[in-house]
C-alpha positions as CSV (number, residue, x, y, z in Angstrom):
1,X,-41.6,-19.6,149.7
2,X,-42.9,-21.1,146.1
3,X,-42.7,-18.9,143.2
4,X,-45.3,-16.3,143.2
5,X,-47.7,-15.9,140.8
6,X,-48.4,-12.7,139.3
7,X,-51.6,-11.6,139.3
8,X,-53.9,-8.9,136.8
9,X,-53.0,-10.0,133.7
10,X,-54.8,-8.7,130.5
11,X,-57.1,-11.9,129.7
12,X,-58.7,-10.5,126.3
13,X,-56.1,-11.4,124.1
14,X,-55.3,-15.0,123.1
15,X,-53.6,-17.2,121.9
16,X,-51.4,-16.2,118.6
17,X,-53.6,-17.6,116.0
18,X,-56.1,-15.5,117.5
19,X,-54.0,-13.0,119.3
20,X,-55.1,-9.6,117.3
21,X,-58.1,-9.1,119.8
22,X,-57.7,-6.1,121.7
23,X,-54.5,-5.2,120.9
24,X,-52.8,-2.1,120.5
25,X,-51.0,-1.3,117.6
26,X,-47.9,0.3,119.3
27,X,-45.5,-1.5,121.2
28,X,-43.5,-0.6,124.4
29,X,-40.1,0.7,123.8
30,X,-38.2,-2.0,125.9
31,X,-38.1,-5.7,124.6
32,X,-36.1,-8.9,125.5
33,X,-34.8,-11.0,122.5
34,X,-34.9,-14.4,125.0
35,X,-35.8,-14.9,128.7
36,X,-32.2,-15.4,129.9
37,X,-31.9,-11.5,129.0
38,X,-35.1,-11.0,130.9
39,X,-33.5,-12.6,133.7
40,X,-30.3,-10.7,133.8
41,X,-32.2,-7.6,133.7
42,X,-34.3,-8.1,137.0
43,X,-31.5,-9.9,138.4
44,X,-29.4,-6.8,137.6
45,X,-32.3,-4.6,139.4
46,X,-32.2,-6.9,142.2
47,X,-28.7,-6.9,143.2
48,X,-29.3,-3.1,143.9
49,X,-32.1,-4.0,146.4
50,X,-30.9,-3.6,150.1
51,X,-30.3,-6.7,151.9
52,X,-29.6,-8.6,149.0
53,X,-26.7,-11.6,149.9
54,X,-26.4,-12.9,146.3
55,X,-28.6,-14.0,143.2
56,X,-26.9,-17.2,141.4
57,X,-28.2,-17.6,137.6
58,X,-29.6,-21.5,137.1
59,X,-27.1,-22.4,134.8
60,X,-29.8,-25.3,133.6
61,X,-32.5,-23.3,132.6
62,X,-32.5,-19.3,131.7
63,X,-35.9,-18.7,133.3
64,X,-34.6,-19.3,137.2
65,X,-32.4,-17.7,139.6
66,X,-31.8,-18.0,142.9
67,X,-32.0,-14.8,146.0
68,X,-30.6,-15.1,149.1
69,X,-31.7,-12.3,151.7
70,X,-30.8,-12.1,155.0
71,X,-29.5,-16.0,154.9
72,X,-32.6,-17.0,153.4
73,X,-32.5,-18.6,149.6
74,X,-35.7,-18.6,147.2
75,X,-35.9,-19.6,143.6
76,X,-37.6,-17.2,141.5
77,X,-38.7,-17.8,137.6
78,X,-39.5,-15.3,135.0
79,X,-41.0,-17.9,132.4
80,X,-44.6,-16.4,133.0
81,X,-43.3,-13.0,132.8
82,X,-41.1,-13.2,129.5
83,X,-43.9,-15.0,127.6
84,X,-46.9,-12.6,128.9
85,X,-44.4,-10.0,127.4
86,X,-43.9,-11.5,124.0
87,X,-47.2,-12.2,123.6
88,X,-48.4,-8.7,124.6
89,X,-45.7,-6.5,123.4
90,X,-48.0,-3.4,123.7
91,X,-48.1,-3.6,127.6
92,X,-45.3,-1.5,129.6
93,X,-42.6,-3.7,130.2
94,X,-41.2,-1.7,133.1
95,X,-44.6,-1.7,135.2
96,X,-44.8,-5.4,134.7
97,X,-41.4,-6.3,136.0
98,X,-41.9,-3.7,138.7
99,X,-44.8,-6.1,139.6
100,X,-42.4,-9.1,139.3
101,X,-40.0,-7.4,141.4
102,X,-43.2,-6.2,144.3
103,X,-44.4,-9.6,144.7
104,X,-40.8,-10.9,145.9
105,X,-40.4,-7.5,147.9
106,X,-43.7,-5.7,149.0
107,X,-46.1,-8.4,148.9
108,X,-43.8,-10.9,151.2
109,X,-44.2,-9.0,153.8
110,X,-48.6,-9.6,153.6
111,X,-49.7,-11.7,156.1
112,X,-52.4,-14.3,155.6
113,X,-55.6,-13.2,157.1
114,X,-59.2,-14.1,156.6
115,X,-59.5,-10.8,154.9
116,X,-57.3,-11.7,151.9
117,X,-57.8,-15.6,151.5
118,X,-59.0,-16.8,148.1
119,X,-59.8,-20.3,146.1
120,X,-58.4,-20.8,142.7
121,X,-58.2,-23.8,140.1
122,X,-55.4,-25.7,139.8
123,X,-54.5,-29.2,138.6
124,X,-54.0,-31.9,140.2
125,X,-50.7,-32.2,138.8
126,X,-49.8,-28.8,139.9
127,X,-50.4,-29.4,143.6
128,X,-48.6,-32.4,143.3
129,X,-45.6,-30.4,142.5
130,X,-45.7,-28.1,145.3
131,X,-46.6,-30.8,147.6
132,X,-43.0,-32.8,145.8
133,X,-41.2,-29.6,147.4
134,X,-42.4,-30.5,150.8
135,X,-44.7,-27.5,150.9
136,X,-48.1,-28.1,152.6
137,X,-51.2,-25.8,151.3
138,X,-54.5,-25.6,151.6
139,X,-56.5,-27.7,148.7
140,X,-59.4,-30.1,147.9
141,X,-60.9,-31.8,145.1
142,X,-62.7,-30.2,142.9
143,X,-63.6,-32.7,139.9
144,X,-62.1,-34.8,137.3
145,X,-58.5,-33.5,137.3
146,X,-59.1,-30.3,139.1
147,X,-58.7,-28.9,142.3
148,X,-59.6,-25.9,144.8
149,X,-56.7,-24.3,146.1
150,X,-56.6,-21.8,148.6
151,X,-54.4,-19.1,148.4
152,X,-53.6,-15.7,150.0
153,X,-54.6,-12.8,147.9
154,X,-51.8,-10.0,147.5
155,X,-51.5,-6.3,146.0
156,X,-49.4,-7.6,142.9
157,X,-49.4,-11.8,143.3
158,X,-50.2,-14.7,144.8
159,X,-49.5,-17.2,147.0
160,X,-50.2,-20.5,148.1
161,X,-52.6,-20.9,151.5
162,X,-50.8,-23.1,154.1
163,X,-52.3,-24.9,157.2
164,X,-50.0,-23.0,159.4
165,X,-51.3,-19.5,158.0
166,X,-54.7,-20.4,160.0
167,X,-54.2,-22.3,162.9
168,X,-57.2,-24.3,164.1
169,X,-58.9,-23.6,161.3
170,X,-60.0,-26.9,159.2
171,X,-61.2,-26.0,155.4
172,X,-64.8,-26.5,156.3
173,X,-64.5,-23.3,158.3
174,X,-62.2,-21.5,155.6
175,X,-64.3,-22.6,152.6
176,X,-67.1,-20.1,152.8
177,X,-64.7,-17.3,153.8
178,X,-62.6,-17.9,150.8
179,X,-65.4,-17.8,148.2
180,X,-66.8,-15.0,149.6
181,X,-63.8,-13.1,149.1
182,X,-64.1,-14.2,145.7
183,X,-67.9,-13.4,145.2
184,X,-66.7,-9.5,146.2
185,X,-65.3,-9.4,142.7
186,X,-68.5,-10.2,140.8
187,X,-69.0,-7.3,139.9
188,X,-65.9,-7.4,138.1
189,X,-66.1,-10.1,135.6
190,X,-66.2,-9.0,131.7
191,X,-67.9,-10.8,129.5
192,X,-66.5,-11.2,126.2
193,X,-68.7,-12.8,123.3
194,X,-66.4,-12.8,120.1
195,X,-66.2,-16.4,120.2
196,X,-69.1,-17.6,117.9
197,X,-70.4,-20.4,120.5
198,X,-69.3,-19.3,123.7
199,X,-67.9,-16.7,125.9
200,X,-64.7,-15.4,127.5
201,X,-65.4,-14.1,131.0
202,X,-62.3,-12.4,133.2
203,X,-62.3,-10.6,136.7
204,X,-61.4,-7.4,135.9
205,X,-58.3,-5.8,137.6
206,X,-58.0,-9.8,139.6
207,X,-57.7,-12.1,136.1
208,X,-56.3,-15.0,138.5
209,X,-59.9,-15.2,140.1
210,X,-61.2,-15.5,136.5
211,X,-61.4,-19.6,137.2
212,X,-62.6,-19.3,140.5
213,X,-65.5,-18.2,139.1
214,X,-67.0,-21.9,138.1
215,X,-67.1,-22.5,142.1
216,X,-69.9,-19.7,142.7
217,X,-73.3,-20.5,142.3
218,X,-73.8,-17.1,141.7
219,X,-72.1,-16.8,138.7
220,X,-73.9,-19.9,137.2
221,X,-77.5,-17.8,137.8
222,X,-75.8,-14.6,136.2
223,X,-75.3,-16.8,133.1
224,X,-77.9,-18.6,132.6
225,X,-79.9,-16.8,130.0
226,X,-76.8,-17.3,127.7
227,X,-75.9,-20.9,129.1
228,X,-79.4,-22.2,130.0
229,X,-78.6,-25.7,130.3
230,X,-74.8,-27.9,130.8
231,X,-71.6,-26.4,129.5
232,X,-68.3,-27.0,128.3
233,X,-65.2,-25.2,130.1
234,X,-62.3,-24.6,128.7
235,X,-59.5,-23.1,131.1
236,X,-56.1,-22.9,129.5
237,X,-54.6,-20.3,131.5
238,X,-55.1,-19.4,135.2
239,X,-56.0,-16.1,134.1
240,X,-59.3,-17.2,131.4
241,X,-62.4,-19.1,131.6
242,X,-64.0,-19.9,128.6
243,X,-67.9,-21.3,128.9
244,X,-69.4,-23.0,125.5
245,X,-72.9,-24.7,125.0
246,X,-72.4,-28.5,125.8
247,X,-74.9,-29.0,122.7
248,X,-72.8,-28.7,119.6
249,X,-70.7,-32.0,118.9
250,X,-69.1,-30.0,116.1
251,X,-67.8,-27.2,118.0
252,X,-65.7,-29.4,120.4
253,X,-62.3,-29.6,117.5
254,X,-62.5,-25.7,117.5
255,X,-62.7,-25.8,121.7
256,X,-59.7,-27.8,121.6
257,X,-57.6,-26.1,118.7
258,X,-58.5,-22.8,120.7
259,X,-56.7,-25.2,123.5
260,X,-54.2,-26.0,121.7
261,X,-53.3,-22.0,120.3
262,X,-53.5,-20.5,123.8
263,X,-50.6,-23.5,124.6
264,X,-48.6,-22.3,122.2
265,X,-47.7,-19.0,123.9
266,X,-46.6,-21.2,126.8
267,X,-47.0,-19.1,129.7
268,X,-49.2,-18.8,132.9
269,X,-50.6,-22.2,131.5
270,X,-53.1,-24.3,133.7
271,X,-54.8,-27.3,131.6
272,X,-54.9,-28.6,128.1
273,X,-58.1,-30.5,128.9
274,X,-62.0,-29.9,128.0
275,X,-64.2,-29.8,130.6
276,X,-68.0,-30.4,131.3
277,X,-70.4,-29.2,134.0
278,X,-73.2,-31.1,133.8
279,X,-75.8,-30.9,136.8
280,X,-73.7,-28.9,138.5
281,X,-70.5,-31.6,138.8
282,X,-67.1,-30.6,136.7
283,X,-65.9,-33.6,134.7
284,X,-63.7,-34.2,132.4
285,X,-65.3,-34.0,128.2
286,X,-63.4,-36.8,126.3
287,X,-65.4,-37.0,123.2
């Protein structure tokens, strides 16, 4: 299996520049100096799990490590983790690795059902990757760069959909399922207007559905007596959706230097691109 994503991030915050939304003063007793010390600490917590063959450091980058179980090997990756950490040094640093270490333990062992399938927003790019690893999942276009992927909705992560998960099941047939599961957490999504022109909206206790929110029609209606007409979309992390008026020409260079700061904490990154939805189509904003 791919690396799982975590899942129920804290979206407020941003990046750096802007980074002292929200935030606690106090920080968390324990702290990592650099991710290769993150990752010989859950390694070290791992090697005391039962039925753990061996975990083998990547001696080529300090993020990854390799398990094998029971004869079976996975790669794991705490990139995500150690920057979501440095960037939020307030959060608990033990319940967040516990999380880390559920999603490779607990959460395997969740099967795919109809009850638990979900559509995200990905890249094109990042499909392409998976895909590169001869994995198979469920996906389609989505507009411009983007793409809907399906994926199986777990207690503390996510991971990809695959055709074999649903047997005789084509995505015509999934599609409705899978954005019905998402429509469940409407009543979830926060709404957060410190941004002079637009909004930051997150999924409350779910902030990896926070981009799967541009696929409901539902969502669109909810907003439109603050976004009336077309919008610009700005989704720099899988775990924020950030909606602008498509009107103001000037406020474009702040979109994308609010783009550009969010990149700069490098982690649980999705796009560096400006988006548009005009008449209800998502395409890429170049100007």
């Amino acid at each position: 299996m791919r690396h799982i994503e975590k899942r129920r991030l804290f979206a407020m915050a941003l990046s750096t520049w802007i980074s002292g939304w929200l935030k606690p003063a106090n920080a968390k007793s324990r702290s990592f100096s650099n991710v290769a010390d993150l990752r010989a600490f859950v390694i070290e917590a791992i090697r005391k799990q039962p039925g753990i063959d061996s975990v083998l450091e990547d001696p080529r980058d300090p993020a990854k490590f390799t398990v094998v179980e029971g004869g079976t090997s996975s790669t794991n990756d705490v990139a995500n983790l150690f920057g979501y950490l440095k960037a939020y040094p307030e959060e608990d640093a033990d319940q967040l690795i516990q999380r880390f270490l559920n999603a490779r333990t607990k959460d395997s062992k969740t099967a795919a059902t109809e009850a638990n399938l979900v559509v995200v927003v990905r890249s094109r790019d990042y499909v392409a990757a998976i895909q590169k690893e001869g994995i198979h999942v469920l996906n389609e276009p989505l507009g411009a760069d983007l793409v809907a992927l399906y994926m199986i909705d777990r207690p503390d992560s996510m991971a990809q959909a695959r055709p074999e998960d649903f047997p005789g099941k084509d995505l015509a047939s999934l599609r409705p399922i899978a954005l019905a599961n998402v429509r469940r957490w409407l009543p979830s999504v926060v709404a957060d207007n410190q941004l002079a022109d637009g909004t930051l909206y997150y999924v409350k206790d779910n902030t990896m559905l926070s981009t799967s929110l541009i696929l409901l029609d539902e969502f669109w209606k909810s907003v439109s007596s603050r976004f009336p007409g077309d919008v610009l979309i700005a989704i720099p992390r899988k775990d924020q959706l950030f909606v602008f008026d498509d009107g103001n020409a000037a406020e474009r260079s702040r979109i994308r230097r609010l783009i550009d700061g969010t990149f700069q904490d490098n982690f649980n990154l999705l796009s560096p691109k400006l988006y548009a939805r005009r008449s209800g189509k998502i395409i890429e904003e170049r100007g």
